[in-house]
Backbone as JSON, one array per atom type, in Angstrom:
{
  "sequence": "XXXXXXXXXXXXXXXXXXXXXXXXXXXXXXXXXXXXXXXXXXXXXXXXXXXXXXXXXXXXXXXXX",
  "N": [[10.84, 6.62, 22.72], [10.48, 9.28, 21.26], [9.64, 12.03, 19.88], [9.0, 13.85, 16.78], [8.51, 17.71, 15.97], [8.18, 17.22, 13.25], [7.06, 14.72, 12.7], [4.74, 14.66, 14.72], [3.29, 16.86, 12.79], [2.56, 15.61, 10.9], [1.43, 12.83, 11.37], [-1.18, 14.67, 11.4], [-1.34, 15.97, 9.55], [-1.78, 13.18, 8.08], [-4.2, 12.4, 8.61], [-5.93, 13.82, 7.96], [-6.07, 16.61, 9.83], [-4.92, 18.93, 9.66], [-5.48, 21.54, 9.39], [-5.0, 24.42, 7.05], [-5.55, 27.97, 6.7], [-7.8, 30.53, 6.86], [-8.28, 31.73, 10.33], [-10.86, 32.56, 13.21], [-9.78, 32.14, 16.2], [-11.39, 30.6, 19.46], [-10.03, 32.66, 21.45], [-10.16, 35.11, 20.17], [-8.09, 35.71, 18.63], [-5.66, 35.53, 15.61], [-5.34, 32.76, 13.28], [-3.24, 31.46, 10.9], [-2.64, 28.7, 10.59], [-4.49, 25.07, 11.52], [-5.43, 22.56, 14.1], [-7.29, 20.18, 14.48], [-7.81, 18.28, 16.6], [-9.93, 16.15, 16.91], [-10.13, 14.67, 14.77], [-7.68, 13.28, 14.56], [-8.07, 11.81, 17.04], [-10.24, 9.8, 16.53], [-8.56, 7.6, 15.26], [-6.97, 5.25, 16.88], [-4.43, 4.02, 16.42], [-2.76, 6.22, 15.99], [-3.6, 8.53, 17.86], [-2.78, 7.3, 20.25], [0.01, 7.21, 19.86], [0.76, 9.29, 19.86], [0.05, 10.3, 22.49], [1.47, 8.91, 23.76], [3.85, 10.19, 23.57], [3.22, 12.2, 24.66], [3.2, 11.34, 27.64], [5.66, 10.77, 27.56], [7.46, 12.64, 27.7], [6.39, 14.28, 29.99], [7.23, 12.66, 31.86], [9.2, 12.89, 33.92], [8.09, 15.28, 35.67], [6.85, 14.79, 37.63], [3.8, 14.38, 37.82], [1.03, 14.14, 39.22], [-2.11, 12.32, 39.57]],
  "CA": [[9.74, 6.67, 21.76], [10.08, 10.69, 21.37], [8.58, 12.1, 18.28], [9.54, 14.79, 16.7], [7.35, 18.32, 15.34], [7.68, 17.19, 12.1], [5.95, 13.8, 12.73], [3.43, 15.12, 14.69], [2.87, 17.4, 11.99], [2.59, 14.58, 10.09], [0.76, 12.22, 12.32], [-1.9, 15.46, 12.25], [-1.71, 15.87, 8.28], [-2.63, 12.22, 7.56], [-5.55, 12.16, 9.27], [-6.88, 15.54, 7.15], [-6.45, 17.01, 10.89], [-4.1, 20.0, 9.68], [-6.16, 22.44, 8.03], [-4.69, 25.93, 6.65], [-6.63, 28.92, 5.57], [-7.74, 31.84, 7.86], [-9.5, 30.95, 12.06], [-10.55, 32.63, 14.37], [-9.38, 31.18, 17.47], [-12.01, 31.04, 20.28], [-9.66, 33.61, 22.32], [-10.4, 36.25, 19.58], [-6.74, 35.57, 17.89], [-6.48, 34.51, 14.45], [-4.37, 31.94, 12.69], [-3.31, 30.64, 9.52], [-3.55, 26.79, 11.0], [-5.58, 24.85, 13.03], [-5.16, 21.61, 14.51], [-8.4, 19.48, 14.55], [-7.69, 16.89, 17.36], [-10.81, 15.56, 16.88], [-10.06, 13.74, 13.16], [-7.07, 12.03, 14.74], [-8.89, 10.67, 17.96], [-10.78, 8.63, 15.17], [-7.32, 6.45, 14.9], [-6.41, 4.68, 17.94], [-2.65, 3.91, 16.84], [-2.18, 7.51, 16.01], [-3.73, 8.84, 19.37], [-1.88, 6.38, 21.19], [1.48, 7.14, 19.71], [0.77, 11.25, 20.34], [-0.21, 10.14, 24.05], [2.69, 8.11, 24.61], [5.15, 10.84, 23.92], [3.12, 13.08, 26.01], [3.96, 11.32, 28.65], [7.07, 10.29, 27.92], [8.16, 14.09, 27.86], [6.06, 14.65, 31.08], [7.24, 11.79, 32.7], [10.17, 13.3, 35.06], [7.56, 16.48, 35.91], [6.69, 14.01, 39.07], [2.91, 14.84, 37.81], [0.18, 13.55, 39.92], [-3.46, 12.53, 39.3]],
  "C": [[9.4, 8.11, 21.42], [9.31, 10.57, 19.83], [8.75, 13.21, 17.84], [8.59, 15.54, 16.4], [6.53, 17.66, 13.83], [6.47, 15.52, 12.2], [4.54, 14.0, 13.59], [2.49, 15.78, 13.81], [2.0, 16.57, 11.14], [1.39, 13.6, 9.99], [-1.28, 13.44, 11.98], [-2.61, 15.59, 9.94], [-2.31, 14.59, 7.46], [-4.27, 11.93, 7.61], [-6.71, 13.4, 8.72], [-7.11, 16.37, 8.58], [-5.6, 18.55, 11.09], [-4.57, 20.73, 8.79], [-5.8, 23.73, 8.23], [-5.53, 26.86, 6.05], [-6.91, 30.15, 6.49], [-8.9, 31.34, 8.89], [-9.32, 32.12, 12.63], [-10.45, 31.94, 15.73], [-10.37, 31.43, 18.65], [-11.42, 32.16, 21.45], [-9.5, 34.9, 21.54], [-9.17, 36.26, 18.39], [-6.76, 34.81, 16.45], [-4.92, 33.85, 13.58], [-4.39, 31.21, 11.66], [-3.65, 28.97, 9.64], [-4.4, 26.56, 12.38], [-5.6, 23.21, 12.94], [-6.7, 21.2, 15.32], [-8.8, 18.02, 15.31], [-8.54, 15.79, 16.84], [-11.2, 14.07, 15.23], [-8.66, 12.9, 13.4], [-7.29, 11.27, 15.78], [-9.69, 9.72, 17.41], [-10.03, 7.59, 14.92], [-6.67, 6.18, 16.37], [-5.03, 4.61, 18.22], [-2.31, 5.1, 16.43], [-2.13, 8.3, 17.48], [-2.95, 7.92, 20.46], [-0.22, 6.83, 21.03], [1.86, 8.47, 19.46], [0.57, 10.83, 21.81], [0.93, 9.78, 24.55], [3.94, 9.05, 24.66], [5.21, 12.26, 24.34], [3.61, 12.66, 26.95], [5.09, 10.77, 28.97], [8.18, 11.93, 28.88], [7.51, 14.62, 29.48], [6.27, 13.79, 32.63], [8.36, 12.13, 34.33], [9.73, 14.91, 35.84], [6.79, 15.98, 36.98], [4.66, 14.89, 38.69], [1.88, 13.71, 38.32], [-1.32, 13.42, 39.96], [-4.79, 12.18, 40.23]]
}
């Protein structure tokens, strides 16, 4: 179930959650984008199907909670 950049990208642009223009970044750094988690946690089967291929990719990193 991987997923590639571009569909995350994707996944991040539907949701109006990929906004371009000029940030500063709370560590002083500044960047043309900015990734607005918070407008695709609003969609369940989006957040779900970014979660799932977190831990698909983290799944053999024997990580423990």
């Amino acid at each position: 179930m991987g997923i590639t950049p571009a569909e995350v990208e994707e996944v991040f642009r539907a949701a109006g959650a990929f906004l371009e223009g000029h940030f500063v970044l709370s560590s002083g750094r500044h960047s043309p984008r900015y990734l607005e988690k918070f407008q695709v946690l609003q969609w369940p089967e989006r957040t779900e199907r970014l979660c799932a291929a977190i831990a698909e990719r983290a799944r053999d990193m024997r990580v423990e909670t």
